[in-house]
ROGUVO-614210 format. One record per residue (C-alpha): y, z, x; residue number from 1. Coordinates in nm, 4 decimals. Example, Ala and Ser with C-alpha at 12.3 -4.5 7.8 and 13.67 -1.06 7.14 Angstrom:
2
py -0.4500	pz 0.7800	px 1.2300	pos 1
py -0.1060	pz 0.7140	px 1.3670	pos 2
***
This chain:
416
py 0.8234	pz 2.7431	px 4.9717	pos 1
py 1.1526	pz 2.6145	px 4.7997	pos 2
py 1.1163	pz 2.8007	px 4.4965	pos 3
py 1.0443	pz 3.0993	px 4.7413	pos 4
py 1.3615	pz 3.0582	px 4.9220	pos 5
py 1.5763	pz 2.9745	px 4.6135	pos 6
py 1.4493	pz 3.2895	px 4.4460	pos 7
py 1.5221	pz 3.4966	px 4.7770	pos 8
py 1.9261	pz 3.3518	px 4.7905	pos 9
py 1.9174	pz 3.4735	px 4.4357	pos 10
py 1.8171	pz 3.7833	px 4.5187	pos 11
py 2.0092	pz 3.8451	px 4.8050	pos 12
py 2.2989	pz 3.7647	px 4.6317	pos 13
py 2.2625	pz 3.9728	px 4.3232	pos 14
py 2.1643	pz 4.2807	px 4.5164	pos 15
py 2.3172	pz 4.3027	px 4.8804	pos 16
py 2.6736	pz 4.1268	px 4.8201	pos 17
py 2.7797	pz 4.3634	px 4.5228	pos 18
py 2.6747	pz 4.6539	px 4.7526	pos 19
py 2.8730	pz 4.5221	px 5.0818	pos 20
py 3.1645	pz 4.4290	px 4.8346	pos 21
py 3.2007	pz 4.7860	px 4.7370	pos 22
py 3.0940	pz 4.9845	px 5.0825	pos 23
py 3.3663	pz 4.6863	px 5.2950	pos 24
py 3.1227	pz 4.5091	px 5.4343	pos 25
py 3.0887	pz 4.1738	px 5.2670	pos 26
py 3.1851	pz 3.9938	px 5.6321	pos 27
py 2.9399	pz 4.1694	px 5.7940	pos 28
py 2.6505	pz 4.1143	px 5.5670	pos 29
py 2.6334	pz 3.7565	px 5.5015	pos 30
py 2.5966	pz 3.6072	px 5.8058	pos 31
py 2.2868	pz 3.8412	px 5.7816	pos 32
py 2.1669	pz 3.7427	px 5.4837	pos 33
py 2.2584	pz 3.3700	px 5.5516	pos 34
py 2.0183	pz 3.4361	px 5.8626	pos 35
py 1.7492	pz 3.5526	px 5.6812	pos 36
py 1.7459	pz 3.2767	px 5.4467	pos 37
py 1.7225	pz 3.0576	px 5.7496	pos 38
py 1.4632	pz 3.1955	px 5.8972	pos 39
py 1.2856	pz 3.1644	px 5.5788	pos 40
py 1.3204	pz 2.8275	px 5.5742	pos 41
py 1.2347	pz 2.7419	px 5.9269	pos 42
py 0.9042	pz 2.9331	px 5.9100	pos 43
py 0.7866	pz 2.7481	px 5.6112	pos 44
py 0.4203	pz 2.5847	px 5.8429	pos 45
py 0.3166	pz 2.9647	px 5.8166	pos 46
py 0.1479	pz 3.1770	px 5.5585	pos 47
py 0.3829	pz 3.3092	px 5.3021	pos 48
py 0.2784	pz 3.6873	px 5.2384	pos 49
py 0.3013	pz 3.7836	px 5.6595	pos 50
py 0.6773	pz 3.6481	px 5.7248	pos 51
py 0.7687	pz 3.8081	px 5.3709	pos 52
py 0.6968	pz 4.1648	px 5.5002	pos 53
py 0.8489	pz 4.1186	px 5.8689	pos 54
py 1.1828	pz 3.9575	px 5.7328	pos 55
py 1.2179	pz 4.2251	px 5.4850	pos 56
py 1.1304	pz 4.4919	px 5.7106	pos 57
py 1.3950	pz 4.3366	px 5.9342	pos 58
py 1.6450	pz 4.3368	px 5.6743	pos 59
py 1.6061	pz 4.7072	px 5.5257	pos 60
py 1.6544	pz 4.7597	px 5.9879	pos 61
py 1.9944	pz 4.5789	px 5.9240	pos 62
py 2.0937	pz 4.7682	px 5.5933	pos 63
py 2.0673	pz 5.0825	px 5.8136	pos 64
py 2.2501	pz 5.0098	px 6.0771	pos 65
py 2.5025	pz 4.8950	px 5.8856	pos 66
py 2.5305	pz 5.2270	px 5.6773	pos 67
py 2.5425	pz 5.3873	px 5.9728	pos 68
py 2.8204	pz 5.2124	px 6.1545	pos 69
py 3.0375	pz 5.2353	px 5.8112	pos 70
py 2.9340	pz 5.5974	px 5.8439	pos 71
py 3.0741	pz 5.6332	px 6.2008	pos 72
py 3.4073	pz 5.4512	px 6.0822	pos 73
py 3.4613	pz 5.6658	px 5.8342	pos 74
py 3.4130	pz 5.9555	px 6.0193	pos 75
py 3.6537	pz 5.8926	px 6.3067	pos 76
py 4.0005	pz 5.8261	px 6.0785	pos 77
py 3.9043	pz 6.1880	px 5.9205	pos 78
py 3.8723	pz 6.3530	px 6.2898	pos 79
py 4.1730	pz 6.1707	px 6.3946	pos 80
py 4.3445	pz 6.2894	px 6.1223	pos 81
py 4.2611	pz 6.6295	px 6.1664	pos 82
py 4.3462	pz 6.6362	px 6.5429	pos 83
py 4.7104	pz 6.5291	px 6.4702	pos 84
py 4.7486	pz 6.7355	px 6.1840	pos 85
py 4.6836	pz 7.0575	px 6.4296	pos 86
py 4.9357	pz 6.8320	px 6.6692	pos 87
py 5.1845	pz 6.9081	px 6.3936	pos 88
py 5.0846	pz 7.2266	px 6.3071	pos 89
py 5.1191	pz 7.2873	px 6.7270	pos 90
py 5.4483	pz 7.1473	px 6.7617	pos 91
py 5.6039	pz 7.3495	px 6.3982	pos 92
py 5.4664	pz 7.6549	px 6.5637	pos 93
py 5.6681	pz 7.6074	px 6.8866	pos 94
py 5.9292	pz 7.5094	px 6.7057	pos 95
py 5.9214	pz 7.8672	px 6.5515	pos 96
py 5.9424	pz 8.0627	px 6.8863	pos 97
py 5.5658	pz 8.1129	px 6.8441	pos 98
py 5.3834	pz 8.1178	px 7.2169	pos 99
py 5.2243	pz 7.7630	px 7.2073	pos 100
py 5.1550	pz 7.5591	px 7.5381	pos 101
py 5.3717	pz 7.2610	px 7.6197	pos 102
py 5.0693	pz 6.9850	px 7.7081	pos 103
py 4.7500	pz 7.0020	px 7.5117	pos 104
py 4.4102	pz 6.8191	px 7.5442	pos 105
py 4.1882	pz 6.7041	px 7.3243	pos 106
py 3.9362	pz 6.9213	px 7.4101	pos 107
py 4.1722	pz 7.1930	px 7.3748	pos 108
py 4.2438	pz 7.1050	px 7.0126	pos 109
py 3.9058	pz 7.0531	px 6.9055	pos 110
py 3.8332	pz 7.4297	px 7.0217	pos 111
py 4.1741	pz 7.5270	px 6.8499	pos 112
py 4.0022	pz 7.3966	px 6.5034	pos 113
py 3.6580	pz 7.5533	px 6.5858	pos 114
py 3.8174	pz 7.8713	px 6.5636	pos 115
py 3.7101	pz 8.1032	px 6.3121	pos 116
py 4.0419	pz 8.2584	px 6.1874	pos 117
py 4.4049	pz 8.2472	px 6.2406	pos 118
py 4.4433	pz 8.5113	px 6.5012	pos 119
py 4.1703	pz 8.3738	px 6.6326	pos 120
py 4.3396	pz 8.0770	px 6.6879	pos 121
py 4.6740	pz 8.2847	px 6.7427	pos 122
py 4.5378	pz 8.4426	px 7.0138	pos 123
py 4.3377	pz 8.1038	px 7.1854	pos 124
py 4.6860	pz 7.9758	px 7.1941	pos 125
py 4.8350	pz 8.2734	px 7.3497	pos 126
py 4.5556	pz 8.2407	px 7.6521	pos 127
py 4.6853	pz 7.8537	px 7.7053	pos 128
py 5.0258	pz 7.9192	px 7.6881	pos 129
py 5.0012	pz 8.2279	px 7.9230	pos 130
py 4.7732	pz 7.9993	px 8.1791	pos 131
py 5.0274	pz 7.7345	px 8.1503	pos 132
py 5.2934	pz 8.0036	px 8.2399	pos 133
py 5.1434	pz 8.0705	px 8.5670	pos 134
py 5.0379	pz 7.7484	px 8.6808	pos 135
py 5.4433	pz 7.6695	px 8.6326	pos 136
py 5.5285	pz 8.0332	px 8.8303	pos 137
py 5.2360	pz 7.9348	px 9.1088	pos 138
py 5.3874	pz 7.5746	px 9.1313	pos 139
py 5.7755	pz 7.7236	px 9.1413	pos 140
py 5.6636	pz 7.9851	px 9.3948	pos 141
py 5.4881	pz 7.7284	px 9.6192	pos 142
py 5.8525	pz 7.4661	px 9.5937	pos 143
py 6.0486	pz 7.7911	px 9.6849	pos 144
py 5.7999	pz 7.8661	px 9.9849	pos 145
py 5.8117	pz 7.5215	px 10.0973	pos 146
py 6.1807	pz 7.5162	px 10.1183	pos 147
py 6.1827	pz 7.8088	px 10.3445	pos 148
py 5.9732	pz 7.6511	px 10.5516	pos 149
py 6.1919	pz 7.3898	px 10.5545	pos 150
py 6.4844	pz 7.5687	px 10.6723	pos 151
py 6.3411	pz 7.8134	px 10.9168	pos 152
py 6.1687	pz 7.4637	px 11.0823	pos 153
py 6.5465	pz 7.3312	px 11.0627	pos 154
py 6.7108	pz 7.6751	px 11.2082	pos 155
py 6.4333	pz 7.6867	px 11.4992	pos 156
py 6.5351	pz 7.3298	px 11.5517	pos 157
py 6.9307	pz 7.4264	px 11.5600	pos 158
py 6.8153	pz 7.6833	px 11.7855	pos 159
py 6.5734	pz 7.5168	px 12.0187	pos 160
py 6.8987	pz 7.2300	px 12.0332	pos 161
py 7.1221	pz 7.5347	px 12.1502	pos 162
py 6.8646	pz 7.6737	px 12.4026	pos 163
py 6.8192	pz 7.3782	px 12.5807	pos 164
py 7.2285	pz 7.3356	px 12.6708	pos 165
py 7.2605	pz 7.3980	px 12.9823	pos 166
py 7.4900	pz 7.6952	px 13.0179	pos 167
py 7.3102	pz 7.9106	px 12.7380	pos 168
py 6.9710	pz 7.8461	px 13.0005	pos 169
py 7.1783	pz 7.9385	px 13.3377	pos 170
py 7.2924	pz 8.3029	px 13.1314	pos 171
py 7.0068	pz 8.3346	px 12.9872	pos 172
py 6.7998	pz 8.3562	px 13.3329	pos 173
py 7.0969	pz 8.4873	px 13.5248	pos 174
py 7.0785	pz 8.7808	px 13.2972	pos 175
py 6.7296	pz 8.8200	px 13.3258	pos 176
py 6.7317	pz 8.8479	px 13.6845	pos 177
py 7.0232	pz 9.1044	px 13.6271	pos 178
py 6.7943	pz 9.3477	px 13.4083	pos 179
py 6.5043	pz 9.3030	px 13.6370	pos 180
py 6.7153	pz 9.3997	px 13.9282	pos 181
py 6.8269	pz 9.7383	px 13.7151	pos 182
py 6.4516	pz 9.7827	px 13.6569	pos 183
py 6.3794	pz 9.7318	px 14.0166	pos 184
py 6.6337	pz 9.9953	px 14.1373	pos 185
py 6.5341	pz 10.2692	px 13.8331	pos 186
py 6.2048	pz 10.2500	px 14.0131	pos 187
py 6.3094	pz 10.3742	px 14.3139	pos 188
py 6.6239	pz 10.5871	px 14.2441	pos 189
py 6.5950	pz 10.6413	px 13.8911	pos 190
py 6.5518	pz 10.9297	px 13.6601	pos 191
py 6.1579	pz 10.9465	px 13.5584	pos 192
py 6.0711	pz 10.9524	px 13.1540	pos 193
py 5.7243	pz 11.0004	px 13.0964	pos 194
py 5.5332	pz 10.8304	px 12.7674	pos 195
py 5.2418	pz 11.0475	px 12.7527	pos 196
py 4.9259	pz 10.8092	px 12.6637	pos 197
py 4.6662	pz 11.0678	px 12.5584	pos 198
py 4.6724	pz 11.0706	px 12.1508	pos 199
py 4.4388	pz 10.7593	px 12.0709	pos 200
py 4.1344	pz 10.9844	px 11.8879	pos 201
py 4.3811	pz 11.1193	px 11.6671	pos 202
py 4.5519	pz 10.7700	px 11.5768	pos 203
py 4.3699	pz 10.5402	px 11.3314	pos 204
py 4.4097	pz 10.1753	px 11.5043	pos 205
py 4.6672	pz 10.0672	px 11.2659	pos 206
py 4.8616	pz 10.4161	px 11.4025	pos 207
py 4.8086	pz 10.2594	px 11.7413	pos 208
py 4.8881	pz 9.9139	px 11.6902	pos 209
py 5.2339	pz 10.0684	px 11.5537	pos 210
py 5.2943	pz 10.2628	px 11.8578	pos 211
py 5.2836	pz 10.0099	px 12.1071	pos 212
py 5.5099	pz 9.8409	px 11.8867	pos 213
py 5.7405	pz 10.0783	px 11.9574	pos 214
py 5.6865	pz 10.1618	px 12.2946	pos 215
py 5.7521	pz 9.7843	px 12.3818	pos 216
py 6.1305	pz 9.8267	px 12.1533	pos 217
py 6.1414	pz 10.0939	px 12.3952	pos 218
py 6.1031	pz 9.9159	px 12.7368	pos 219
py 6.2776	pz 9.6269	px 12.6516	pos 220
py 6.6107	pz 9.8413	px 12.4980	pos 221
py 6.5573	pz 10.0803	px 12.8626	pos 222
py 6.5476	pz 9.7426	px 13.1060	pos 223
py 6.8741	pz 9.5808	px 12.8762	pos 224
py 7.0832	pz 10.0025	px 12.9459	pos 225
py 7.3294	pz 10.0105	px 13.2156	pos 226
py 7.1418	pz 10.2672	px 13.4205	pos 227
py 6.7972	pz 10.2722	px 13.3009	pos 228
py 6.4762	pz 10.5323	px 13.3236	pos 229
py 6.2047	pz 10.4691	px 13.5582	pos 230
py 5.9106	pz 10.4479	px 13.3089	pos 231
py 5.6058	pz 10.6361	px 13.3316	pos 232
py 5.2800	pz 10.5422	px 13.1000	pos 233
py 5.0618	pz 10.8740	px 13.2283	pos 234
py 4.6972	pz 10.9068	px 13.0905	pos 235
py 4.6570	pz 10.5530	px 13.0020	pos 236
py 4.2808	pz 10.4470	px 13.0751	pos 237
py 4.1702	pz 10.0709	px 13.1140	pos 238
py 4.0279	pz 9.9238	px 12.8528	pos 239
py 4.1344	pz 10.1937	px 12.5798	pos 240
py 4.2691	pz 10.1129	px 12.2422	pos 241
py 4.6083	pz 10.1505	px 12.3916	pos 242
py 4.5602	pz 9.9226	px 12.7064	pos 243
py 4.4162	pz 9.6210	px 12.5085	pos 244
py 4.7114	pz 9.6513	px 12.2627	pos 245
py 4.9255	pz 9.5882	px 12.5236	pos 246
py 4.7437	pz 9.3241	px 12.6833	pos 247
py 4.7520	pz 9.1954	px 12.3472	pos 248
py 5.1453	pz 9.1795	px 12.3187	pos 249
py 5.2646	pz 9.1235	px 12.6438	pos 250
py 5.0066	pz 8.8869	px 12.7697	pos 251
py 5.0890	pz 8.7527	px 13.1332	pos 252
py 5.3911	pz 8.9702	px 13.1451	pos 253
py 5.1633	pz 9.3063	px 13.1380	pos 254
py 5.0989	pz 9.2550	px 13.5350	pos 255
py 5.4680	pz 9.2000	px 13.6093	pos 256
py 5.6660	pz 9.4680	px 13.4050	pos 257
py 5.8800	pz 9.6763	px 13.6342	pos 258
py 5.7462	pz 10.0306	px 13.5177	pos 259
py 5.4772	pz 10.2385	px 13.6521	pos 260
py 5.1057	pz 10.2915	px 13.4756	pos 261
py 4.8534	pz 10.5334	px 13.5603	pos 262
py 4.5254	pz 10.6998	px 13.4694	pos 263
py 4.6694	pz 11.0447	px 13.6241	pos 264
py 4.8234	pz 11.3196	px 13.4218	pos 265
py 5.2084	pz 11.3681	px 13.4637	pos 266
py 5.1371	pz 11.7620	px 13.5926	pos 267
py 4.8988	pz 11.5441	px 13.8744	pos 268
py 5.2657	pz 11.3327	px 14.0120	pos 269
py 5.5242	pz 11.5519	px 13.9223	pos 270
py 5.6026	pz 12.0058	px 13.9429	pos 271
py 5.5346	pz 12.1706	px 13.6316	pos 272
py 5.8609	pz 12.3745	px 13.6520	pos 273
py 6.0335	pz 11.9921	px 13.6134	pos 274
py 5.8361	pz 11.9137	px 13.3168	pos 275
py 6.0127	pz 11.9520	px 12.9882	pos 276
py 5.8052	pz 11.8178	px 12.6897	pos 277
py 6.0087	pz 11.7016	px 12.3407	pos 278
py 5.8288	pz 11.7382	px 12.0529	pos 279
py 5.9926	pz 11.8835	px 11.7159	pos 280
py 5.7236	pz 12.1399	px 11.6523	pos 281
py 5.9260	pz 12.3061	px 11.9440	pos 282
py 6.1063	pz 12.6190	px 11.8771	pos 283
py 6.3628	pz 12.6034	px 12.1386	pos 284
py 6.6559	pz 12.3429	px 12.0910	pos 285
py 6.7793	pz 12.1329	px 12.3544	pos 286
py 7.1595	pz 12.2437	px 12.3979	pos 287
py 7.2219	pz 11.9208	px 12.7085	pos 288
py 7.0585	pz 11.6207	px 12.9011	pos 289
py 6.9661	pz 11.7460	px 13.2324	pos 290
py 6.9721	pz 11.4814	px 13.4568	pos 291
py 6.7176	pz 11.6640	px 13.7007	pos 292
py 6.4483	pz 11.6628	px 13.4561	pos 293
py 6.1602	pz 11.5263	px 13.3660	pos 294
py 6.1620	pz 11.4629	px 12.9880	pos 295
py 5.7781	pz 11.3760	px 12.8325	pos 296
py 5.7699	pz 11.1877	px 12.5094	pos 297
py 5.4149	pz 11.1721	px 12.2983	pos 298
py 5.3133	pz 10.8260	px 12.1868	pos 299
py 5.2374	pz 10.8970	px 11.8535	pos 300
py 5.3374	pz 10.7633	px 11.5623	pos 301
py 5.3301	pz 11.0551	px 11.3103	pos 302
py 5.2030	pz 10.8086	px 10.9826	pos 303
py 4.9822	pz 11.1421	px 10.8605	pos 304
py 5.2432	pz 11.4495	px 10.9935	pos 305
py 5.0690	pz 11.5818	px 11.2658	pos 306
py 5.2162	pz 11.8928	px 11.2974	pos 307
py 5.1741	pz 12.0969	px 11.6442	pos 308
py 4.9850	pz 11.8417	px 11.8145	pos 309
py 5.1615	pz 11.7684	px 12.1043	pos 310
py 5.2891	pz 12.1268	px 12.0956	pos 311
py 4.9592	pz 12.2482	px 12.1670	pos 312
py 4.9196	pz 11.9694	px 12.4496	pos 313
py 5.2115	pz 12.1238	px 12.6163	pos 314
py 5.1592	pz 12.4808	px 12.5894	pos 315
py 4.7909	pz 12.4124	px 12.7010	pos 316
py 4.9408	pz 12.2468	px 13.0040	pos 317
py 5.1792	pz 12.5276	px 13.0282	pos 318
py 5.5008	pz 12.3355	px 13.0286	pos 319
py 5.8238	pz 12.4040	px 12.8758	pos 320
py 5.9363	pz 12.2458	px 12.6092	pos 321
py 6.2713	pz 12.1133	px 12.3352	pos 322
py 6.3230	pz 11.9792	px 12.0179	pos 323
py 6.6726	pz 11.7467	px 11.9572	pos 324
py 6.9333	pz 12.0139	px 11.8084	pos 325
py 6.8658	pz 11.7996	px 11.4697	pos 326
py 7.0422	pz 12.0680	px 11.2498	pos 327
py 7.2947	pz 12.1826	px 11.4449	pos 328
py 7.5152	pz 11.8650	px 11.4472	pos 329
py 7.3518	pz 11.7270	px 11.0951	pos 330
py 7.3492	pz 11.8233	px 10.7495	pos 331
py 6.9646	pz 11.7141	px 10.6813	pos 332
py 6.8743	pz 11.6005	px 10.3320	pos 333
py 6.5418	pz 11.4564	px 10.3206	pos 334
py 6.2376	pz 11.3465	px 10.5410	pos 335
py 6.0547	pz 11.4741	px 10.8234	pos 336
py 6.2561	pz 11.5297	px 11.1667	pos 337
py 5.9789	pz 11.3532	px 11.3552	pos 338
py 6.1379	pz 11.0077	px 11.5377	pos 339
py 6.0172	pz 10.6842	px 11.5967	pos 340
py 6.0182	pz 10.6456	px 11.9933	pos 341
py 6.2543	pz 10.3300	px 11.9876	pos 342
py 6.5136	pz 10.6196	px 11.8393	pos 343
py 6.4227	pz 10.8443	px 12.1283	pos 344
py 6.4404	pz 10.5897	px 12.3998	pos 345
py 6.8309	pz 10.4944	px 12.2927	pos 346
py 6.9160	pz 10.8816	px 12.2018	pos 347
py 6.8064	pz 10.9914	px 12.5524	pos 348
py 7.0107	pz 10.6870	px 12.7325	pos 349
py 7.2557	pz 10.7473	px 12.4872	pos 350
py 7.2890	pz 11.1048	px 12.6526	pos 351
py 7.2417	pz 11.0129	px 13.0028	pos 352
py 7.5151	pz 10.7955	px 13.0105	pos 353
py 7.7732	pz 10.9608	px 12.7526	pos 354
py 7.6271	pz 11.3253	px 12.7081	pos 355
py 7.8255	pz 11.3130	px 12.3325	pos 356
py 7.5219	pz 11.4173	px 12.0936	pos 357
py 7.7579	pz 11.2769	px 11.8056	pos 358
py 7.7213	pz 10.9119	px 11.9465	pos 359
py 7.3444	pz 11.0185	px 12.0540	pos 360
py 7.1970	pz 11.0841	px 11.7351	pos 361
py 7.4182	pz 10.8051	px 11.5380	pos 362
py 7.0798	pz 10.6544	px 11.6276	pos 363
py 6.9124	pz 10.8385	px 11.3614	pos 364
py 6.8308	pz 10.7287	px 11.0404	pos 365
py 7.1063	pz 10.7605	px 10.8122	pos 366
py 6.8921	pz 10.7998	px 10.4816	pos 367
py 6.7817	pz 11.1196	px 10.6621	pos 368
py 7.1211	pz 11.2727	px 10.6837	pos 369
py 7.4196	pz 11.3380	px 10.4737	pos 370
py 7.6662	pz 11.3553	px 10.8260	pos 371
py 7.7643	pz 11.5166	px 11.0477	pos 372
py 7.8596	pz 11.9364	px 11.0850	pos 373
py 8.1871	pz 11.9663	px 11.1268	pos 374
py 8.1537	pz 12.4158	px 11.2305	pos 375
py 7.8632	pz 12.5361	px 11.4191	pos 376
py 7.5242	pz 12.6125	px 11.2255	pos 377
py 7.5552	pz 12.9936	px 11.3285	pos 378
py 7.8836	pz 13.0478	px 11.1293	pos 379
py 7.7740	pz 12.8555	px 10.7668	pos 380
py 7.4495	pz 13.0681	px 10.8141	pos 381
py 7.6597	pz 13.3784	px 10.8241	pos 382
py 7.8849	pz 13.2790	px 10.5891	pos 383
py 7.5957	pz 13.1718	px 10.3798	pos 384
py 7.4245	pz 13.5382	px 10.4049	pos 385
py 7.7719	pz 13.6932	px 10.3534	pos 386
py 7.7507	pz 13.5197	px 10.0080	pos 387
py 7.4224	pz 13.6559	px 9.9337	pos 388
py 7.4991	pz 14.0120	px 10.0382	pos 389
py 7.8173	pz 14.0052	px 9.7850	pos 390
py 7.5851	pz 13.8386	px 9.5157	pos 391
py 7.3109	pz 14.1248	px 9.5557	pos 392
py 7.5411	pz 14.3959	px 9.6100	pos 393
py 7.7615	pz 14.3359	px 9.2553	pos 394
py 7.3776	pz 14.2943	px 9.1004	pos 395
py 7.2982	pz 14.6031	px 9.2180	pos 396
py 7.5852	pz 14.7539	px 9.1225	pos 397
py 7.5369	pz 14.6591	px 8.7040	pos 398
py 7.2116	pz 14.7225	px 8.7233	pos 399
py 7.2650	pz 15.0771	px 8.8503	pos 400
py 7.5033	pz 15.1270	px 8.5591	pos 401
py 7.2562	pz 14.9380	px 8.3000	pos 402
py 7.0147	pz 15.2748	px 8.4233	pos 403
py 7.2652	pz 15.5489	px 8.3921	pos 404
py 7.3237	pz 15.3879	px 8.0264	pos 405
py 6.9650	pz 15.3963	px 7.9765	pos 406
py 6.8425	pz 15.7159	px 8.1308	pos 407
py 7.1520	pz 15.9713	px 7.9135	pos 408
py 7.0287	pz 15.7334	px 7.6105	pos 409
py 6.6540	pz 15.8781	px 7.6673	pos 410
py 6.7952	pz 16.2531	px 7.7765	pos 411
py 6.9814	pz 16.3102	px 7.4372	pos 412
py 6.6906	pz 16.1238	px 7.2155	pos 413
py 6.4539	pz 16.4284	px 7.4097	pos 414
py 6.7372	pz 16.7075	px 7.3062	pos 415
py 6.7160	pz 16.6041	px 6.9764	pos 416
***
């Protein structure tokens, strides 16, 4: 068993310790082999040929795993190595105005080298550096979003602070009580204005939704006018599209507006011969506000151009009706002539108070017109025509001549 154990320290180191020596692993390998050797000599009551195959079975385990760990080491330096090589290729690139992303993974990298070919790779950097982009524009977006927030919770704070003062509270209600008394006496003495309610199947709801918007711009600029209309809403049906909407909007306030709602039809409550329906499909203008009339406007917001509609509405009814005098008093450019109802409401109080159609239809949009006509539409239409006539006439004139020319040029070519 001693010569057996001599022999195998021999052995081991001859063969093993050159090998470690050469592959760095001398540390790790004898302690291993001192171990075996060891063993050897602690199992010396046993047989000999047995414990020779299990150590050495044991030891060719440990050669492997070794190999395989010095393997492993190896192998990481060169993947390092490659990962911050394509660092530095990264950074040189940005460096060079190239689109490369600020902060890149690992992961990121490791797909970078998988690539097959440069614009491959080119164009993998291009997606992170674009993605990166927007992230930054989404995050700078949400930081400018948050700081309006900010300051429209510190305005409505200023203004909350200013509402509760006292004295801005007493005018506040005093005037309130002022416009509800004007709103109180237009419904018994003042001049009717009928919004005519009867247009919701050919409105889409959005249409709707838009003219109720209006309508209430409309009431609440009429109840704030110095002598205001007493409003009609004629041929409005509960529970229609129209009747929810303003539910909707005005919510407890519906029940106490000052203004006067009905399922009738305005030719049911008021004479025909007072009607006068505005629409500007109409062919005859309206030359001044007549304070004894009863002017109808159609809620409908005209998204689609609708033309004739509520023209045929009144002339089915058989009442008369008036366009605004649009082109006599402006010089039209572009856009239809149709008017949101807001515009109507302050032209026609604009005209009940002042009767100056200049101040009136300031109230129109002014991308619409170019101004205002300075001489009356009937003389530049004459003069215009006069122009034409002149034109036409010294045309016809040449080309009479141009014929005479032609026709003795013919004549003589036949004589000869």
């Amino acid at each position: 068993s001693l010569c057996l154990s001599m022999l195998l320290r021999k052995i081991v180191r001859s063969s093993v310790l050159p090998f470690a020596s050469q592959h760095g692993m001398k540390k790790d390998l004898f302690p291993l082999s001192r171990a075996l050797s060891l063993s050897l000599c602690l199992k010396q009551d046993k047989s000999c040929e047995p414990s020779d195959k299990l150590d050495l079975d044991e030891w060719k385990k440990v050669m492997k795993s070794g190999l395989q760990e010095a393997s492993e080491a190896v192998s990481e330096p060169k993947e390092l190595s490659s990962l911050t090589a394509a660092r530095e290729t990264l950074e040189m690139w940005r460096l060079a105005g190239r689109a490369v992303p600020e902060n890149v993974t690992e992961e990121q990298l490791r797909t970078f080298l998988d690539c097959p070919s440069k614009s491959a790779k080119k164009k993998y950097l291009k997606y992170l550096y674009l993605k990166e982009l927007y992230k930054k524009n989404d995050k700078r977006k949400m930081e400018e979003k948050r700081k309006r927030k900010l300051e429209a919770q510190d305005q409505d704070s200023k203004t909350d602070e200013t509402k509760k003062s006292p004295f801005v509270c007493l005018w506040s209600s005093v005037m309130d009580k002022a416009y509800n008394w004007r709103a109180a006496q237009s419904m018994i003495f003042g001049q009717p204005l009928v919004f005519d309610m009867s247009y919701e199947k050919e409105m889409s709801i959005r249409e709707v939704t838009n003219t109720v918007k209006q309508i209430m711009l409309s009431e609440s600029c009429n109840r704030r006018s110095v002598d205001p209309f007493h409003i009609h809403f004629c041929n409005l049906k509960d529970d229609s599209l129209y009747h929810r909407e303003f539910i909707k909007h005005y919510r407890e306030a519906w029940g106490k507006l000052l203004i006067t709602v009905t399922e009738q039809c305005y030719t049911e409550i008021f004479p025909k011969n007072k009607l006068i329906y505005l629409t500007a499909d109409s062919p005859k203008e309206m030359k001044t506000f007549d304070h004894d009339k009863i002017y109808i406007v159609g809620s409908m917001v005209d998204k689609s151009i609708k033309t004739g509609v509520s023209l045929a509405r009144a002339k089915r009814l058989g009442l008369e009706t008036a366009a605004l005098p649009l082109d006599r008093y402006l010089l039209w450019s572009t856009g239809g002539k149709n008017l949101t109802l807001d515009q109507m409401m302050h032209i026609l109080l604009t005209l009940k108070d002042t009767a100056d159609w200049k101040k009136a239809l300031e109230f129109v949009p002014k991308r619409k017109y170019c101004g205002f006509v300075k001489k009356p539409v009937k003389e530049l239409k004459k003069a215009l025509e006069l122009i034409n006539t002149l034109k036409l006439g010294k045309g016809q004139e040449e080309a009479e001549k141009q014929f005479a020319k032609n026709y003795s040029k013919k004549n003589k070519l036949k004589q000869k």
